[in-house]
C-alpha positions in Angstrom: 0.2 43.4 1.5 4.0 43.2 1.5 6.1 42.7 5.0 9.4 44.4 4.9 12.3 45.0 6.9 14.8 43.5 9.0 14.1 45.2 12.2 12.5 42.5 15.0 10.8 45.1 17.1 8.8 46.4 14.0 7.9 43.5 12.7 6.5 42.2 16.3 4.9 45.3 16.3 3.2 45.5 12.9 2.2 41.5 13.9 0.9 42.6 17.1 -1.2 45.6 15.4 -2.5 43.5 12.8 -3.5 40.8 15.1 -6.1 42.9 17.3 -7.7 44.5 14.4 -8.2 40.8 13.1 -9.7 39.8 16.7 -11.8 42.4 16.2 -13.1 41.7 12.3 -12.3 38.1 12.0 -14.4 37.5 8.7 -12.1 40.3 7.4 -11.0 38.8 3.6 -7.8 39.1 1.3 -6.5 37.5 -1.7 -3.1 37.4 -3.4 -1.9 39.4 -6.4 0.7 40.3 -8.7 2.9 37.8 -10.5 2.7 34.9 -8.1 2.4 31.0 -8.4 4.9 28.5 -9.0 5.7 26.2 -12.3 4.3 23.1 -10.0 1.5 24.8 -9.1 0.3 24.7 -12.4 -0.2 27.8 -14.2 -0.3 31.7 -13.2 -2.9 33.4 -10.9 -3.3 36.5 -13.1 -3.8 34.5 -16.5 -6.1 32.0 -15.7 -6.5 28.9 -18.1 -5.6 25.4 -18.6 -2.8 23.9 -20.5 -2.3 23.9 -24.3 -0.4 21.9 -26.3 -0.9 25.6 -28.8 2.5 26.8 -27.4 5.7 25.1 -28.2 7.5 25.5 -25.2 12.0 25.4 -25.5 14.6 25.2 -22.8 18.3 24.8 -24.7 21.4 24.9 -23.2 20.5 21.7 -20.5 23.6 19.0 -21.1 22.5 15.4 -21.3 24.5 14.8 -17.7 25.8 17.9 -15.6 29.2 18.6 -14.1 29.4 18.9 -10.1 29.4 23.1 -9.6 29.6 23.7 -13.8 27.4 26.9 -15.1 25.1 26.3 -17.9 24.1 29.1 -20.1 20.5 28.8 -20.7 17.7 29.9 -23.0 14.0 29.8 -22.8 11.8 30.7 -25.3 8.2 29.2 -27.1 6.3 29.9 -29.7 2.5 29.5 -30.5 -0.3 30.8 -28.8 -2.2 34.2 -29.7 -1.0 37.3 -31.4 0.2 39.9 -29.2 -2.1 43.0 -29.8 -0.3 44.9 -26.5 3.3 45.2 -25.2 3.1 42.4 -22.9 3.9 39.4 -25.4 4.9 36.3 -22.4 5.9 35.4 -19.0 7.8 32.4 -17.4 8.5 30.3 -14.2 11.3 27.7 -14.0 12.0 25.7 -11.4 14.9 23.0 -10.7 15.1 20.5 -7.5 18.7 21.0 -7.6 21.2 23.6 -8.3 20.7 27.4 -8.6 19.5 30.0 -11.5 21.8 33.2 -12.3 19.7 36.6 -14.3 21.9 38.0 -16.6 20.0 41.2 -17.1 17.2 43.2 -16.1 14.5 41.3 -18.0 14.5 38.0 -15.2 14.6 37.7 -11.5 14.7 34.7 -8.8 12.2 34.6 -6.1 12.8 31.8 -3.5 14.6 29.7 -5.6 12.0 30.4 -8.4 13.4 31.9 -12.1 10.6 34.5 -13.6 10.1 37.3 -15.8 10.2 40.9 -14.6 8.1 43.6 -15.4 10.8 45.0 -18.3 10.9 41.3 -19.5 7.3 41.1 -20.5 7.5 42.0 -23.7 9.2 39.5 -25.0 9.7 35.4 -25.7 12.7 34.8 -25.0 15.2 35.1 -22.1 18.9 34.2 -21.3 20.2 32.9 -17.9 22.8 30.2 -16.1 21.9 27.5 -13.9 24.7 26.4 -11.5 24.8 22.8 -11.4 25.0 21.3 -7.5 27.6 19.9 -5.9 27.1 16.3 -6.0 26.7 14.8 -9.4 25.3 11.7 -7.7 21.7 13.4 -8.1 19.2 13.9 -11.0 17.9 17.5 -11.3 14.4 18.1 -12.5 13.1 21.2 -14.2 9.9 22.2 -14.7 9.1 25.5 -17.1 6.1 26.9 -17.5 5.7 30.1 -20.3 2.4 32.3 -20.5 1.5 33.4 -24.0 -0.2 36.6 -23.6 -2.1 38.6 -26.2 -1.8 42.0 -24.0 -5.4 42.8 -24.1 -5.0 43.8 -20.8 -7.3 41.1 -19.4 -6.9 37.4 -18.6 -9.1 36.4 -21.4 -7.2 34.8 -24.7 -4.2 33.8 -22.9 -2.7 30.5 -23.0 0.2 28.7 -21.1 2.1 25.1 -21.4 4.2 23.2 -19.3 8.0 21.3 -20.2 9.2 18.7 -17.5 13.0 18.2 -18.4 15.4 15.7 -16.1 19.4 15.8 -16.3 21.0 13.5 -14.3 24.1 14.1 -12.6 27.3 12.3 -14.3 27.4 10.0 -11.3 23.8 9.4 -10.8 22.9 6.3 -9.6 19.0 5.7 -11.2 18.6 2.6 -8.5 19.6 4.6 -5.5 20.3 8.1 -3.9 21.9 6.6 -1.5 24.7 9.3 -1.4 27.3 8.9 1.6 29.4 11.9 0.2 26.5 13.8 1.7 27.1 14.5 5.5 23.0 14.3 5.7 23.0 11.0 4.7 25.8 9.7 7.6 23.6 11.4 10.3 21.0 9.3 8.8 22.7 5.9 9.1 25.0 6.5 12.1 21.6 7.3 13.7 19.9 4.6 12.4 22.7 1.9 13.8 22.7 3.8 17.2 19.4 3.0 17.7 19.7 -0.6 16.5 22.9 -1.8 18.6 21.6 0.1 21.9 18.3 -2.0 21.3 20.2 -5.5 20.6 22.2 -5.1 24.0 20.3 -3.9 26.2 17.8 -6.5 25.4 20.6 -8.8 25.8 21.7 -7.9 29.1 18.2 -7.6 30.2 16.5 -11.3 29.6 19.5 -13.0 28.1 17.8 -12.6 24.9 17.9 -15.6 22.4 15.9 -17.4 19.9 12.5 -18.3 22.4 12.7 -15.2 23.8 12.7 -13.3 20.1 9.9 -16.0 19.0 8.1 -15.0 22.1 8.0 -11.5 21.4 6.8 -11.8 17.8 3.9 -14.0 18.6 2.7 -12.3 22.0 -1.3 -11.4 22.5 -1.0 -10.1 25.9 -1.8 -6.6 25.5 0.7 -4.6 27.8 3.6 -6.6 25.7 2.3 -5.4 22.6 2.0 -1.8 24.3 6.2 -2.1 25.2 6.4 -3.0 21.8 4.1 0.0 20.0 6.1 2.1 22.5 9.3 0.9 21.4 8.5 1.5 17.6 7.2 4.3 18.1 10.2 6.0 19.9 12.6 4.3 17.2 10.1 6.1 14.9 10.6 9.6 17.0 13.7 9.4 16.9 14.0 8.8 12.8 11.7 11.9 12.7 13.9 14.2 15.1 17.1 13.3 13.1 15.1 14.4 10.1 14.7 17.5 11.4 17.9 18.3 12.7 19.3 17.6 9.1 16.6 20.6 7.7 17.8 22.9 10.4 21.6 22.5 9.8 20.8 22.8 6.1 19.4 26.3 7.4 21.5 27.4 9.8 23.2 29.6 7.7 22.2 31.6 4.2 23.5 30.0 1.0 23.8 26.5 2.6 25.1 23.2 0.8 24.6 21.5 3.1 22.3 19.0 1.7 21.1 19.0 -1.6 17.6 20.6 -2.4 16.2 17.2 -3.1 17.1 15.2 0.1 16.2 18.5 1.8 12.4 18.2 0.5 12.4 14.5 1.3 13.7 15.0 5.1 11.0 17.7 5.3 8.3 15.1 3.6 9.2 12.0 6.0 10.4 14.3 8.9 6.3 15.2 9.2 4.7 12.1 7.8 7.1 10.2 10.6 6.3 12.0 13.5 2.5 12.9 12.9 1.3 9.6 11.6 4.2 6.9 12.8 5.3 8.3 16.1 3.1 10.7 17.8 -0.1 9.5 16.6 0.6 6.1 17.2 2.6 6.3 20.4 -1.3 7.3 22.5 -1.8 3.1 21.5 1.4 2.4 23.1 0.0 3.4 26.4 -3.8 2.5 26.0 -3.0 -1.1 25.4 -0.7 -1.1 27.8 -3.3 1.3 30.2 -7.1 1.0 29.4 -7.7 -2.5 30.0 -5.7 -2.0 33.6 -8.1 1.3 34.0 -11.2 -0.7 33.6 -10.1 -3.9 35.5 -10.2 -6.3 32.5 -8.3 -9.1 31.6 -6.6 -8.5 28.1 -8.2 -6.3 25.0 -11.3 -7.8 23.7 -9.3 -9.3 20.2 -6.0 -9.7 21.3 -4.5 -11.3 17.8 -6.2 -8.6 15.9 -4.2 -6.6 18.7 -0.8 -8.2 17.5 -2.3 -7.6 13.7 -1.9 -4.1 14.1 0.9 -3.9 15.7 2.8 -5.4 13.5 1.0 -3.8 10.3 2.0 -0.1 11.7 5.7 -1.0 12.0 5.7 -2.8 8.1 4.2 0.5 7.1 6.0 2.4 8.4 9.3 0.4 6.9 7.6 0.9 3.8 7.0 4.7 3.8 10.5 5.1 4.7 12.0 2.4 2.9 12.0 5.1 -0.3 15.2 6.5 1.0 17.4 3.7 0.0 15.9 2.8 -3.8 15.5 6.2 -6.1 14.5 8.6 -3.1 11.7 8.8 -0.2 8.9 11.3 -1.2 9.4 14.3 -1.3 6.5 16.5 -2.1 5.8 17.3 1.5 3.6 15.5 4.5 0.1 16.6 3.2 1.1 14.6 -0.1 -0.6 18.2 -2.5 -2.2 17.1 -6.1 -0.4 17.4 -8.8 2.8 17.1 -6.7 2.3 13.6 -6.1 1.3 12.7 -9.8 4.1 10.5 -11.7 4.9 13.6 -13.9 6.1 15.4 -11.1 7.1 12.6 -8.9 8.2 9.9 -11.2 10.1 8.0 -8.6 9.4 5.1 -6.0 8.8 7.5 -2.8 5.5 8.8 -3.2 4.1 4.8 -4.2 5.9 3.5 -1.2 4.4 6.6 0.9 0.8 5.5 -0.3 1.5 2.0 0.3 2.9 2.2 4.0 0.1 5.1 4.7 -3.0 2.2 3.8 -0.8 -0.7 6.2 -0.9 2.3 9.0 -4.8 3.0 8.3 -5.8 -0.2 8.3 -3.7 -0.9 11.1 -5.4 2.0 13.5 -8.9 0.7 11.5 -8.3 -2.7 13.4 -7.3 -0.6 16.8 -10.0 1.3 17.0 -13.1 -1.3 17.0 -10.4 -3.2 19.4 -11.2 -0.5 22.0 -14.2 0.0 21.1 -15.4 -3.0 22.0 -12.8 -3.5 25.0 -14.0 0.1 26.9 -18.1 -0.9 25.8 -18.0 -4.9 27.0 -15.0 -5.8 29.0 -15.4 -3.1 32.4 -15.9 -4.8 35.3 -19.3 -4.6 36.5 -19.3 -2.1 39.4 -17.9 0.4 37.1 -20.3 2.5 34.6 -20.0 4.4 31.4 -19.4 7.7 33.7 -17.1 5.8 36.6 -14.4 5.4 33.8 -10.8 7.1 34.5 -10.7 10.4 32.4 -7.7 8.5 30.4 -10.0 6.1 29.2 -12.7 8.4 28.3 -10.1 10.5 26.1 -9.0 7.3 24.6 -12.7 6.1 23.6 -12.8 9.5 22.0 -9.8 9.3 20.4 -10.7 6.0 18.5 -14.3 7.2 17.6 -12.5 10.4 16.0 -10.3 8.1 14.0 -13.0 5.4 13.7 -14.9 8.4 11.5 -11.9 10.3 9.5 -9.3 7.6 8.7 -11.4 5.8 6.1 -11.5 9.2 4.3 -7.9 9.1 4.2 -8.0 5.5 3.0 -10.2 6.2 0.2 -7.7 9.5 -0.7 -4.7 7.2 -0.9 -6.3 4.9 -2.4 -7.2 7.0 -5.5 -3.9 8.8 -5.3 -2.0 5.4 -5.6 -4.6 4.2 -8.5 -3.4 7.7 -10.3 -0.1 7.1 -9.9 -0.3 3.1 -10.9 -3.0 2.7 -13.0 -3.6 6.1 -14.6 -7.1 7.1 -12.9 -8.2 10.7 -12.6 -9.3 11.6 -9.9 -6.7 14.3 -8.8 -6.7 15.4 -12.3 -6.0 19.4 -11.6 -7.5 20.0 -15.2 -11.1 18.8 -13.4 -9.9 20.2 -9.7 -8.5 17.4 -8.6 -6.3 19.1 -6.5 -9.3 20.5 -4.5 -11.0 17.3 -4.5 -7.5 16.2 -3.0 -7.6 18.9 -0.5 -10.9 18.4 0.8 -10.4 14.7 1.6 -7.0 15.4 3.3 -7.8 18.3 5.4 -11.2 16.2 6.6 -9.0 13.6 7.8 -5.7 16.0 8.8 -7.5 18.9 10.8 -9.5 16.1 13.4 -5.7 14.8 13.6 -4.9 17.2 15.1 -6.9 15.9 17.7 -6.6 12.5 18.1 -3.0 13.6 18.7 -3.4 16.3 21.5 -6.3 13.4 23.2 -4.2 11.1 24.4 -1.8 14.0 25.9 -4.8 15.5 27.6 -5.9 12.2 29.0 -2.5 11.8 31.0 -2.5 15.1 32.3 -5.9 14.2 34.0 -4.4 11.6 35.3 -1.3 13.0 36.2 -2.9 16.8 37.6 -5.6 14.9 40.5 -2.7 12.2 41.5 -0.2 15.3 42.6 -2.6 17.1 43.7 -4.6 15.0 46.0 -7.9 16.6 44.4 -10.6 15.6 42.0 -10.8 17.0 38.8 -12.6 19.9 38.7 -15.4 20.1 36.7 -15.4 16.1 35.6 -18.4 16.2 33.7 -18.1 19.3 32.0 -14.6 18.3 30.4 -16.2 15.1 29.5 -18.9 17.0 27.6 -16.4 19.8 26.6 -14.5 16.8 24.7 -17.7 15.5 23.1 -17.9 18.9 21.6 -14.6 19.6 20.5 -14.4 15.6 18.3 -18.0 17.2 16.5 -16.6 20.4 15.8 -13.2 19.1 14.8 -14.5 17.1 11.7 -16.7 20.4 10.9 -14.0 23.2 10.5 -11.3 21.8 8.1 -11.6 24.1 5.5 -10.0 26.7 7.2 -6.9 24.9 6.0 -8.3 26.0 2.2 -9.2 29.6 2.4 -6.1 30.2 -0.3 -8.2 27.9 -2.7 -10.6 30.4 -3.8 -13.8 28.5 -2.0 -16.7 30.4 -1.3 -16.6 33.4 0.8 -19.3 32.7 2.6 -18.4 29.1 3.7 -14.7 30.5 4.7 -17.2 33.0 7.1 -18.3 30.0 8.8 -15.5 28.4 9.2 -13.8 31.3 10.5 -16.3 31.6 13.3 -16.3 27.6 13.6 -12.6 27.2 13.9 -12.6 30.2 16.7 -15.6 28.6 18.6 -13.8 25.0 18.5 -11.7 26.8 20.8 -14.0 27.5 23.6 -14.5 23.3 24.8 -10.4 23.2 25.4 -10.4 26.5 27.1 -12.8 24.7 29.7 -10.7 22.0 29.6 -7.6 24.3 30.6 -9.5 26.2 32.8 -10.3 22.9 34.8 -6.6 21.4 34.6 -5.5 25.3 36.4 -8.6 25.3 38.6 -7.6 21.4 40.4 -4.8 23.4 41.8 -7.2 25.6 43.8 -6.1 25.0 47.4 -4.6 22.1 46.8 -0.4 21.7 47.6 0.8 20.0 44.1 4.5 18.1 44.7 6.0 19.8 41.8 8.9 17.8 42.8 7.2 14.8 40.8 8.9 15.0 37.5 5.1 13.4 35.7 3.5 16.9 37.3 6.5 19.4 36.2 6.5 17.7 32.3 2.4 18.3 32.2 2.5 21.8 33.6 5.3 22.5 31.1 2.9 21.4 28.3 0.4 23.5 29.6 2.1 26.4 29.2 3.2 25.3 25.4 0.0 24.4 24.3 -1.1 28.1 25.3 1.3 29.5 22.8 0.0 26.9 20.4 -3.8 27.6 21.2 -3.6 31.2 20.8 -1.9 32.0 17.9 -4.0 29.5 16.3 -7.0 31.4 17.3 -5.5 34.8 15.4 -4.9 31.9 12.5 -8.6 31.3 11.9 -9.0 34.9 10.3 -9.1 34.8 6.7 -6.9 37.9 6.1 -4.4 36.4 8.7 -4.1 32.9 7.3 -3.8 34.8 3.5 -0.9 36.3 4.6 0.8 33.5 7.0 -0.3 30.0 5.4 3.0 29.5 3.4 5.6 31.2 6.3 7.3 30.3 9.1 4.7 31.7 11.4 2.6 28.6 10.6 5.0 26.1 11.6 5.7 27.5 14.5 2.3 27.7 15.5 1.6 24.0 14.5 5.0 22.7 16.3 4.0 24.4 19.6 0.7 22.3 19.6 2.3 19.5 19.1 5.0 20.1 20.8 3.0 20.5 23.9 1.6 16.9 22.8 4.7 15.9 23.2 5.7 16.7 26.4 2.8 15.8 27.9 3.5 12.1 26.4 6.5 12.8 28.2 5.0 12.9 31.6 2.8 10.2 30.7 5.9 8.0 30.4 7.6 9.5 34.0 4.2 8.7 35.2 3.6 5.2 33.8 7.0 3.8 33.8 6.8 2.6 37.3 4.2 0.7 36.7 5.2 -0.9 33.3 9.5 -2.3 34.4 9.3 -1.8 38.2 11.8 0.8 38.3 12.0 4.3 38.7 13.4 6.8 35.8 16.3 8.7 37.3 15.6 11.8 38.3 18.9 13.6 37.9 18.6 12.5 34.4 15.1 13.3 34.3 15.3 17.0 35.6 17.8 17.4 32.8 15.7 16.4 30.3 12.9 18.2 31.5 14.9 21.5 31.1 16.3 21.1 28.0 13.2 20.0 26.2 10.9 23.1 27.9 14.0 25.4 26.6 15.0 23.5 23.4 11.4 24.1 22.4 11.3 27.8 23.1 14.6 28.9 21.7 13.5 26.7 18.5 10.2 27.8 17.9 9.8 31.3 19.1 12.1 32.3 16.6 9.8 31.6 13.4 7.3 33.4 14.9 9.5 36.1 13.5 9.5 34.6 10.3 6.6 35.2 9.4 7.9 37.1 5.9 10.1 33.7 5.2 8.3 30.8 2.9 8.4 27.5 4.5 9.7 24.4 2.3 13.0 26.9 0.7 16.2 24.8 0.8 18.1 27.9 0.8 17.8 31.5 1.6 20.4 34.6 0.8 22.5 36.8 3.2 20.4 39.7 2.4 17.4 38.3 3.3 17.8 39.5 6.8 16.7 35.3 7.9 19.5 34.0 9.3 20.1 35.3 13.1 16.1 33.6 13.4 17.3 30.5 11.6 20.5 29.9 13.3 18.9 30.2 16.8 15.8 27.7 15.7 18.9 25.6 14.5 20.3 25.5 18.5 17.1 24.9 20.1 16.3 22.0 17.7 19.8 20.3 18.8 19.2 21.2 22.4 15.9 18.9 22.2 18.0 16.8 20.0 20.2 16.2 22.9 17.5 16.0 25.5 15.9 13.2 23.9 19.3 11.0 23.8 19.2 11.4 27.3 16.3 10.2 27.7 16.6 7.5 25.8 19.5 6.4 27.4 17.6 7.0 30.9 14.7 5.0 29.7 16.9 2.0 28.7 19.4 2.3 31.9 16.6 2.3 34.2 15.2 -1.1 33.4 17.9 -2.8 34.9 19.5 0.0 37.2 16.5 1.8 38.2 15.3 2.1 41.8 12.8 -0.2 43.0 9.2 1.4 42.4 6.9 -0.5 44.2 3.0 -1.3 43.1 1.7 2.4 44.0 4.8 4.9 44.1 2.6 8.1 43.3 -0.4 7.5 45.5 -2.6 6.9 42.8 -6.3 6.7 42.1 -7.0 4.5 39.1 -7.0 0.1 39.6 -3.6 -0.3 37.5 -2.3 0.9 40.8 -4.0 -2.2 42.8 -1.9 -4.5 40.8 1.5 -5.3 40.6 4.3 -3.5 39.0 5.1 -4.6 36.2 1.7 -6.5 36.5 0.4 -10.1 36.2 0.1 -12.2 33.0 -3.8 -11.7 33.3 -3.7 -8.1 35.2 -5.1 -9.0 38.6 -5.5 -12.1 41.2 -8.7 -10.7 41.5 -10.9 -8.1 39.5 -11.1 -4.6 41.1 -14.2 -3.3 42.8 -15.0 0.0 42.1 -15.6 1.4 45.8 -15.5 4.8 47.6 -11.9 4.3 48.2 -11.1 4.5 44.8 -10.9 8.1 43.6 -12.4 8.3 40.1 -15.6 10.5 40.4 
C-alpha cells in the first residue's frame, strides 16, 4: 500500500478511514513488497539468501580522504555469482553516513538517502553515479554496498548477494575524536553542558556555603531523602542532556535539504537523545522521589540498605557518564536507542560508542538491580505496624509494582548486553544475523523495552493518585479495583512484546495473539482513568493548585497516547506505520504525558523536600508552555505518517516540511519551558515562600513531619488512624 499526496485533509481522512476498518478487523495482516530493504539490513526482501563470498563486489572512484563539498564520480559493479538465464542480471543498495548520492541516468534512483537500482537498471552490473562529499572534512564517511546477483529465473531461488564496508575519512579527520566545534550542534552541546554545571556550582554555593565537608558530606550520605535530591538532581541534568539532543534533531529538520549537522552526529543525538531520557532520566527520575517518598509514606526510618542505597546511586550516574562519554573519543553510538543486531556489530559500528553504550547500560542495570530488592524489602519489613499490605498510599503500591516489573525484565536486558558486548569484544555469536541473531536480539530487547514502558508511566500514575484525592478532598474511587487493575496490567505487560516484531516475519498466528493481548492490556488503565475522572464526581477540585492542573494536563496527553496505540496493535496498521513518524508521535505522547505528570509530582512534593514553595507565576508559565509545546510538536507527525523516521534529511518536494518546521517550534517551546523551570526550581530554594509542614491538606504521614523533614523522619512513628485518609 503506498500513501501519496501532499494534501493534510486527505491524508487525515484516508488515516481516519483506515483506522475504523482496523478496529473493526484487528487481526487483519499485510506484508511489504517490491524492492525494499536497506544495505544494513542485510540483504533484499525479494531475493532471499545469505552472503557469499561467490560475488566479487567493486566500488571505484572513492578517494583515500575526501574534500569538504567535492563530487566523486563513482562506479559500482561485481562479478561472480550465477549466469543470467533472464533479463534481470543484478540489483544494488549503497548507503554512506555522510554526504549525498547523485543518479546520472535512468538506470539508479535515491530513496531516503538510499542509492538503488531501478526497474530499467536491472539488467545490468554495473552503474555510474556521484557522491557529494559533506561539508565538514573533520568526519569519516562509511559506505556500505550491497549487489544482488540474479539469474532471472523469475524466482528467488539461485540468487546470491555480498556485502563491501568501505570508510574514507575526511582530510581533517580526527581518528581520536569527533569532537567538531565548527559544527553549530556541537556548541549547543557544550554551551549546554557548562550552563548546567556553573548554575549547579553557585547556587549550591550560595545555598550552604558549600566547601570541602560539605562536598565530602554529600558523597558519602546514607540517608535516603539526600540520596533522593541527588537521583533527582542527576536525573534532571540527565533530562536536560536528552532535551538538548533533541532540539539539535529538530533544527537539523526544520527545513528540507539541511546541513545542519552532519548525518553522523545526527544518528548519534537520535541514539543518546532516546537512550538518555528513557533509561537515564525518566526511568530513573520515579527513584528520585521513592527514596525520597516511600519510606515517609510508610512511616519508616531510612530504606532497609541504605549504603547499597548510595551504591546505586552513584553506579546510575558513572553509567550514565559512560554511555555518553562516546561523544568526546571517536563518536557516541549511533545505531539508534533499541541498539538493532547487526547495527551494533563492530563491522558496522567499529567505533567506541556502542562499547561504551553497553558498558554504562550494565552500571545502570545493576544499579536499578540493587534498587529494586532495596524497596522490596523496605515496603515488605519496614511499615510501621498499624499499617497493612492494603493501608499503603497508592504511591507506594505503584512503586512496589514498579520494582517487581523491573525486578523480572531488567536481567533480560543484562544478559542481552552482555552478549552484545562479548560480540563486539570477544568475537561471540550470538547476534550472528547468519543464525537470526538479530531476532534473537529482538526478542530479548522488546521483553525488557515493552514492560518499560511501564515501569515509566507507574511512577506518573502513582503521583496523580496522590495528587487527584488531595485537591479534591475525596477518596479514590474504586481503590481496590486500580490496585488489582495494576496487578494486571505488570502480567500482561511482560506477555505482549512481540507486537513490537510483527515486521519480522514471526508466526501469524502468535502476531493474532498478541494483537488481541496488546488491545486487552488496555482495558486495566482504562479503569484506572476512569477512576482518576470519576474522584471528581461531586467533588469541588482547586484547579488553582498548579500539582492538580500539571496531572489533569497529563491526563489528557496520555489519552492521545493510549488511543492511537490501541489502532497500533493491528498488524496491517503497525506494517504500514512501524518505520514513520506516526510512531513517534504516538510513543512521545505516552511519555510525554509521563512526563508531566512527574512534573506535578515535583509542584506537589517540593514543599515538602526545601520548605519552600515553587513560584507560581513561573509555574503557570511553565505549565502552559509545556501542555502547548507538546501539542504543536507532536501533533504534527501524526501527519507524517508517509515520512521514515531516523532520515537526516528530506527534499523540498517531499511535501514534509510545513509538519517538520512546526514540530521544530513546539520542541523549542518545551525547550524553553523547562529552562524556566529549572531556574524556578533552583530560585525557589532560597527565595521561595515559606511552605509549612502540610501546605496542600494532605493525607499521607510525610505530611505529619516536618518540611524539609528530620534526620530520622519523625520524633515519633505515625499511627495509622481514622484521621488519616488512605483507605
Amino acid at each position: 500500500m503506498n500513501f501519496v499526496g501532499n494534501n493534510n485533509m486527505n491524508k487525515f481522512g484516508v488515516l481516519l478511514s483506515i483506522m475504523l476498518v482496523l478496529a473493526i478487523v484487528p487481526q487483519m495482516s499485510a506484508l511489504p513488497g517490491g524492492i525494499s530493504g536497506s544495505a544494513v539490513a542485510g540483504g533484499c526482501n525479494c531475493h532471499g539468501a545469505v552472503p557469499t563470498e561467490n560475488i566479487d563486489v567493486q566500488l571505484y572512484g572513492l578517494p583515500e580522504e575526501f574534500i569538504a563539498g567535492e563530487t566523486y564520480p563513482l562506479t559500482i559493479s561485481f562479478t561472480g555469482g550465477p549466469d543470467a538465464i533472464g533479463v534481470n542480471q543484478g540489483g544494488f543498495n549503497l548507503e554512506s553516513s555522510e554526504g549525498d548520492f547523485t543518479s546520472l541516468d535512468d538506470s539508479t534512483q535515491v530513496i531516503d538517502g538510499v542509492l538503488t537500482h531501478t526497474d530499467s537498471g536491472n539488467d545490468q552490473r554495473s552503474w555510474s553515479v556521484e557522491w557529494v562529499a559533506p561539508h565538514s572534512d573533520k568526519v569519516v564517511a562509511k559506505f556500505t554496498l550491497l549487489v544482488n546477483s540474479v539469474n532471472g529465473n523469475g524466482e528467488t531461488t539461485g540468487d546470491e548477494w555480498n556485502l563491501l564496508n568501505v570508510d574514507v575519512m575526511g582530510q581533517n579527520a580526527n581518528v581520536g575524536s569527533i569532537l567538531d566545534f565548527d559544527e553549530p550542534a556541537w556548541l549547543l552541546i557544550v554551551g549546554t553542558l557548562l550552563a548546567i554545571i556553573i548554575i549547579i556550582i553557585v547556587t549550591l554555593w550560595k545555598m550552604e556555603n558549600f566547601g570541602k565537608a560539605e562536598l565530602i558530606h554529600w558523597l558519602t550520605t546514607t540517608n535516603h531523602k539526600e540520596i533522593g535530591l541527588m537521583y533527582l538532581w542527576a536525573t534532571i541534568i540527565f533530562s536536560i542532556i536528552g532535551l538538548t539532543l533533541s532540539v539539535l534533531v529538530r533544527l537539523q529538520l526544520v527545513v528540507p535539504d539541511n546541513d545542519f549537522m552532519t548525518g553522523s552526529l545526527f544518528n548519534q543525538a537520535v541514539t543518546m537523545h532516546g537512550a538518555v531520557m528513557v533509561l537515564f532520566a525518566v526511568s530513573p527520575m520515579s527513584f528520585a522521589f521513592a527514596n525520597y517518598i516511600v519510606p515517609l509514606q510508610i512511616g519508616a526510618r531510612d530504606m532497609a540498605f541504605p549504603r547499597l542505597n548510595a551504591a546505586s546511586l552513584w553506579m546510575l550516574v558513572l553509567g550514565g557518564l559512560t554511555a555518553a562519554s562516546g561523544f568526546f573519543f571517536d563518536g557516541a553510538a549511533d545505531v539508534g536507542w533499541t541498539f538493532y543486531s547487526p547495527l551494533t556489530s563492530v563491522e558496522y559500528s567499529p567505533g567506541s560508542g556502542v562499547s561504551l553504550a553497553g558498558a554504562g547500560l550494565v552500571l545502570l542495570i545493576l544499579s536499578v538491580t540493587m534498587t529494586t530488592i532495596n524497596f522490596l524489602v523496605t515496603i515488605a519489613r519496614h511499615r510501621v505496624d498499624s499499617m497493612g499490605i492494603w493501608d499503603m498510599p497508592m504511591f507506594t503500591w505503584n512503586i512496589l509494582f514498579t520494582v517487581i516489573l523491573m525486578l523480572v525484565v531488567f536481567p533480560a536486558l543484562l544478559s542481552a548486553v552482555l552478549m552484545l558486548v562479548g560480540d563486539r569484544v570477544f568475537g561471540t555469536l550470538f547476534f550472528d544475523p547468519s543464525i537470526d541473531g538479530t531476532t534473537w536480539w529482538l526478542h530479548i530487547f522488546w521483553f525488557f523495552g515493552h514492560p518499560e514502558v511501564y515501569i515509566v508511566l507507574l511512577p506518573g500514575l502513582g503521583m496523580a493518585m496522590e495528587v487527584v484525592p488531595t485537591f479534591t478532598r475525596k477518596h479514590l474511587y474504586g481503590r481496590k479495583i486500580i490496585i488489582y487493575a495494576l496487578m494486571i496490567a505488570c502480567v500482561m505487560s511482560v506477555l505482549v512484546w512481540a507486537h513490537h516484531m510483527f515486521l519480522t516475519g514471526i508466526d501469524p498466528t502468535f502476531r493474532k495473539i498478541e494483537t488481541i493481548g496488546t488491545e486487552l492490556i488496555s482495558v486495566p488503565f482504562a479503569l484506572i482513568y476512569l477512576s482518576l475522572i470519576a474522584t471528581f464526581y461531586k467533588s469541588k477540585p482547586d484547579f488553582s493548585k498548579l500539582p492538580l492542573v500539571f496531572v489533569m494536563g497529563a491526563v489528557g496527553i496520555f489519552l492521545v497516547g493510549g488511543i492511537t496505540g490501541v489502532y497500533l496493535s493491528s498488524v496491517a496498521m503497525d506494517v504500514q506505520l512501524r518505520g514513520t513518524y506516526f510512531l513517534v508521535a504516538h510513543f512521545h505522547y505516552t511519555l510525554g504525558a509521563v512526563a508531566v505528570m512527574t512534573l506535578g509530582g515535583i509542584y506537589y512534593w517540593y514543599p515538602k523536600m526545601f520548605g519552600k514553595m515553587l513560584d507560581e507565576t513561573l509555574g503557570w508559565w511553565h505549565f502552559w508552555l509545556t501542555f502547548f509545546g507538546i501539542n504543536l510538536t507532536f501533533i504534527p507527525l501524526f501527519g507524517l505518517w508517509d515520512m521514515p523516521r531516523r532520515v537526516y534529511t528530506y527534499q523540498q518536494e517531499s511535501g514534509w516540511g510545513n509538519e517538520q518546521l512546526w514540530s521544530t517550534i513546539g520542541s523549542l517551546i518545551v525547550f524553553v519551558a523547562q529552562l524556566i523551570f529549572f531556574w524556578n526550581f533552583i530560585r525557589s530554594m532560597k527565595h521561595g515562600q515559606e511552605a509549612g509542614n502540610d501546605p496542600w491538606n494532605g493525607h499521607t504521614f510525610e505530611w505529619l513531619t516536618t518540611s524539609p523533614p528530620h534526620p530520622h523522619n519523625f520524633e515519633t512513628l505515625p499511627v495509622l488512624d481514622q484521621k488519616t485518609i488512605i483507605k
